[in-house]
C-alpha positions as CSV (number, residue, x, y, z in Angstrom):
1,X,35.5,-89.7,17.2
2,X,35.9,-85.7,17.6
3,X,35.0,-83.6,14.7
4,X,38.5,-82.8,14.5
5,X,39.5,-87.3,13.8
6,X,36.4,-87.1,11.4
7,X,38.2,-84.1,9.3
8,X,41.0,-85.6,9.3
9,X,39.7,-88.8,7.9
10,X,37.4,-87.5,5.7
11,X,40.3,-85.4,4.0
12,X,42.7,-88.4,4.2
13,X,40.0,-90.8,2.7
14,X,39.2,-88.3,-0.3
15,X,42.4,-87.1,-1.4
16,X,43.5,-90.8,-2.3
17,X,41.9,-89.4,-5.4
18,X,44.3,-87.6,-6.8
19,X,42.5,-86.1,-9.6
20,X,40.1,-82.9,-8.4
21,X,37.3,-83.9,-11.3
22,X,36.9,-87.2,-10.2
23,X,37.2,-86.8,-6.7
24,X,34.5,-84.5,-6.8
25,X,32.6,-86.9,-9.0
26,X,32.6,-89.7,-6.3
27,X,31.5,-87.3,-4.1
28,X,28.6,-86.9,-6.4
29,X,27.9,-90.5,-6.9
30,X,28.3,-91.1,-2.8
31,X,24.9,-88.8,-2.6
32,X,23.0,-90.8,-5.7
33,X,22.8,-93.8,-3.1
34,X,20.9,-91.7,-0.4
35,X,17.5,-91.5,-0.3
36,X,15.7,-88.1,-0.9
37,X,14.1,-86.3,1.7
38,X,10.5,-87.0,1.8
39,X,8.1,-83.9,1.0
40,X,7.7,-83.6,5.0
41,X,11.5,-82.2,5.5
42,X,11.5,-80.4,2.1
43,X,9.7,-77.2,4.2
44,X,10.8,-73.7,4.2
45,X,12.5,-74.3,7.8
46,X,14.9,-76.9,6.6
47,X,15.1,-74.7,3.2
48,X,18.8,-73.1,3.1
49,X,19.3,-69.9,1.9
50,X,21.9,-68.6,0.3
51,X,22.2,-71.0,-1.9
52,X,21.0,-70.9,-5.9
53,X,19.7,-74.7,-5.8
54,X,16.4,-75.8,-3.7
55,X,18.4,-77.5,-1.0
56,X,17.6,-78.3,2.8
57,X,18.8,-79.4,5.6
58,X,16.9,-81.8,8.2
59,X,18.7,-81.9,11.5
60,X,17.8,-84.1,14.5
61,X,18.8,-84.6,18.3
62,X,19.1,-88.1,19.5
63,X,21.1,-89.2,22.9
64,X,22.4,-85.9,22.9
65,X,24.1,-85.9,19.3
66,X,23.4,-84.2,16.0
67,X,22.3,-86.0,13.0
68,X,21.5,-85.1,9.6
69,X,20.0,-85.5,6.3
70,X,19.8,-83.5,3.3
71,X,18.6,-83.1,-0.3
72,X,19.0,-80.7,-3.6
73,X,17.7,-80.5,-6.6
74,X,21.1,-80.4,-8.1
75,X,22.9,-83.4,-8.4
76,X,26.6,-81.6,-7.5
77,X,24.8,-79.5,-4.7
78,X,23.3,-82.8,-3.5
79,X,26.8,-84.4,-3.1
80,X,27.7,-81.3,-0.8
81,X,25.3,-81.6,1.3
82,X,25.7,-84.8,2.0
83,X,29.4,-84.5,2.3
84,X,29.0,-81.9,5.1
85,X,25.8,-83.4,6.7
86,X,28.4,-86.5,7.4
87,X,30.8,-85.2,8.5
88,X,28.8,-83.1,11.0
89,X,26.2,-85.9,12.1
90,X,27.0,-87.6,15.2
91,X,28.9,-84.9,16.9
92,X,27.6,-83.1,19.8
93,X,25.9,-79.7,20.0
94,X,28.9,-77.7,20.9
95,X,31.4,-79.7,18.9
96,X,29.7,-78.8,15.8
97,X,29.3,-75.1,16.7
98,X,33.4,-75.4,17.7
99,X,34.2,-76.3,13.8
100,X,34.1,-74.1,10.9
101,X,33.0,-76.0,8.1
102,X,36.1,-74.0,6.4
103,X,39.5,-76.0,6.8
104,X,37.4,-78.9,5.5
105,X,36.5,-77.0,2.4
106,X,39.8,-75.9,2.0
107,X,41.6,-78.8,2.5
108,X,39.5,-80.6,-0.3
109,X,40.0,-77.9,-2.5
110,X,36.9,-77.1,-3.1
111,X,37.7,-73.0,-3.3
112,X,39.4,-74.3,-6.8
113,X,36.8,-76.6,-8.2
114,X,33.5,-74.7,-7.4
115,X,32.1,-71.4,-8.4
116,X,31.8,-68.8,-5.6
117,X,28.3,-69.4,-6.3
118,X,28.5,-72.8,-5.1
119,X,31.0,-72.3,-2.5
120,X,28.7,-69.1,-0.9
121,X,25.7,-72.0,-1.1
122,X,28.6,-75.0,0.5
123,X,28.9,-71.8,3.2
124,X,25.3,-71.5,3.5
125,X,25.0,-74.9,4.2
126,X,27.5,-75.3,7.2
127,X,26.0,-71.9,8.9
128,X,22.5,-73.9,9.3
129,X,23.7,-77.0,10.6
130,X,26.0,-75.1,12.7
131,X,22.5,-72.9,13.8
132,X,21.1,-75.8,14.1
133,X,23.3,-77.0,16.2
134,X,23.8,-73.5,18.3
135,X,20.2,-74.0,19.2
136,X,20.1,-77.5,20.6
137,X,23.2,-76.4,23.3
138,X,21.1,-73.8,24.4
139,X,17.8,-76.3,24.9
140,X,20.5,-78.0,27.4
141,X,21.7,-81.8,27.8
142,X,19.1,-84.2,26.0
């Protein structure tokens, strides 16, 4: 599935919430069920900045796809995270560093339902798993 079929789910599959409070509230409670990272991710290399919460972002290359995890200390930020480290995790190098994490924020409405706070974090959060990302194509096929 391209990144593109993933958005398009994702967005599809979320807005079958209709109400904006309680979609973002399952997107919350989605994240509670997700273990934490352990103490050995949570390093200053995985740390994002940019963002207001502790938060971090572990990624990792297997068969040539992109996969990650991440963790916050806020339980809203957490559900972010998470959010975008799905939909990102499984694609390839260059088909994550193809997408802006942007239309999907937008078509969630998340501009509308977080501060600019949160969304400049939510930004934050896309840029590193995008660098991440930028930085396995260049390490070639693997």
């Amino acid at each position: 599935m391209t990144l593109a079929e993933k958005q398009q789910q994702t967005v599809d599959d979320l807005l079958l919430i209709d109400d904006p409070q309680e979609r973002l509230a399952f997107i919350v409670d989605r994240a509670r069920a997700r273990p934490p990272l352990g103490e050995a991710e949570r390093t200053e290399a995985n740390r994002v900045t940019g963002c207001i919460s502790q938060a971090w972002v572990a990624g990792e290359r297997r068969d040539g796809r992109c996969h990650f995890r991440t963790d916050a200390d806020s339980p809203l930020v957490r559900g972010l995270l998470v959010l975008l480290g799905d939909f990102y995790s499984d694609a390839t190098p260059a088909d994550i560093v193809a997408t802006e994490p942007e239309q999907l924020i937008e078509q969630l409405g998340l501009p509308r339902m977080l501060s600019p706070t949160r969304l400049n974090g939510l930004r934050s959060v896309g840029a590193k798993i995008r660098a991440f990302a930028a930085a396995q194509a260049a390490s070639g096929p693997g």
